[in-house]
N, C-alpha and C positions, 0 to 999 in steps of 0.2 A: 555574211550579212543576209539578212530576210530579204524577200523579194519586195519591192514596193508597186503600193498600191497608190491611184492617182484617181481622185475622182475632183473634176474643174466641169462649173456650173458657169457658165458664159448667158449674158441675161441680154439681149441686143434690143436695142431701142426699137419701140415699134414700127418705123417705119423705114427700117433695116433688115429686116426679119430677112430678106430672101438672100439678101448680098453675105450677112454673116452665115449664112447656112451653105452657098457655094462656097466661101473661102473657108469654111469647117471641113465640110466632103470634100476638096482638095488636100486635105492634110491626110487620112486618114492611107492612102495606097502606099506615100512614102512613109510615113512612121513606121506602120507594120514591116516594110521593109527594112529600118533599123534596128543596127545589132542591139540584142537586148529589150527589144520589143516583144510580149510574149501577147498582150492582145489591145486592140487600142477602139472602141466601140463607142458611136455616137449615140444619140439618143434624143430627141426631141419630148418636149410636154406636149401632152392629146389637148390638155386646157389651155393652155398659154404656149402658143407654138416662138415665141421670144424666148422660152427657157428652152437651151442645149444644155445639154450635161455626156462628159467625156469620161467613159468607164475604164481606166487605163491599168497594166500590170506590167512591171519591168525586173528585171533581173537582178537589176541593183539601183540604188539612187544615183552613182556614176553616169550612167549609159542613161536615166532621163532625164540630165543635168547637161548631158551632150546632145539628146533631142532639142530641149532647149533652146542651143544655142547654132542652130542647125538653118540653116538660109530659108528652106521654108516657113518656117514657124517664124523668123523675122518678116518674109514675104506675106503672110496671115497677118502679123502686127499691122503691117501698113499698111496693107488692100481695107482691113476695119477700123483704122483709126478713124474715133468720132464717133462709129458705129454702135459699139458696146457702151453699156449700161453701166454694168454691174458683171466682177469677174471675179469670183471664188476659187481658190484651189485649197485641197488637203491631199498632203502626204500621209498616207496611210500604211498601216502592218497587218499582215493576218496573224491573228491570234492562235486561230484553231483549224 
């Protein structure tokens, strides 16, 4: 199977902005350390510091299916429930 690609646009309300950005940067030390994480990269808008966007690559869809479902990423759910806006994901392929 191709590697997949993961790119989630998390839009947090504005007057959230700092709480959703530390419980983002808490995600990112342990996911890179999950098996099958090949790179997991945050990103902030320069315009609208509310838009995160998460530039992710994994090995298989398996293993970011098991991210997923992983105690932190539930600990994330609940520290921003309420918080978020608007949350986009696409599973993506590389073509080329």
């Amino acid at each position: 199977m191709a590697r997949l690609t993961i790119v989630a646009n998390i839009m947090a309300k504005p007057n959230q902005i700092e709480l959703v950005k530390t419980e983002l940067i808490k995600l990112i030390g342990v996911t890179r350390a999950e098996e099958g994480c090949i790179n997991y990269d945050l990103h902030q808008d320069n315009e609208n510091p509310a838009h995160f966007m998460f530039y992710e690559n994994w090995v298989s869809r398996e293993l970011w299916q098991a991210h997923m479902s992983n105690k932190h990423f539930d600990d994330y759910s609940k520290a921003t429930e309420g918080a978020i806006e608007k949350f986009t994901l696409n599973e993506m392929i590389v073509i080329e």
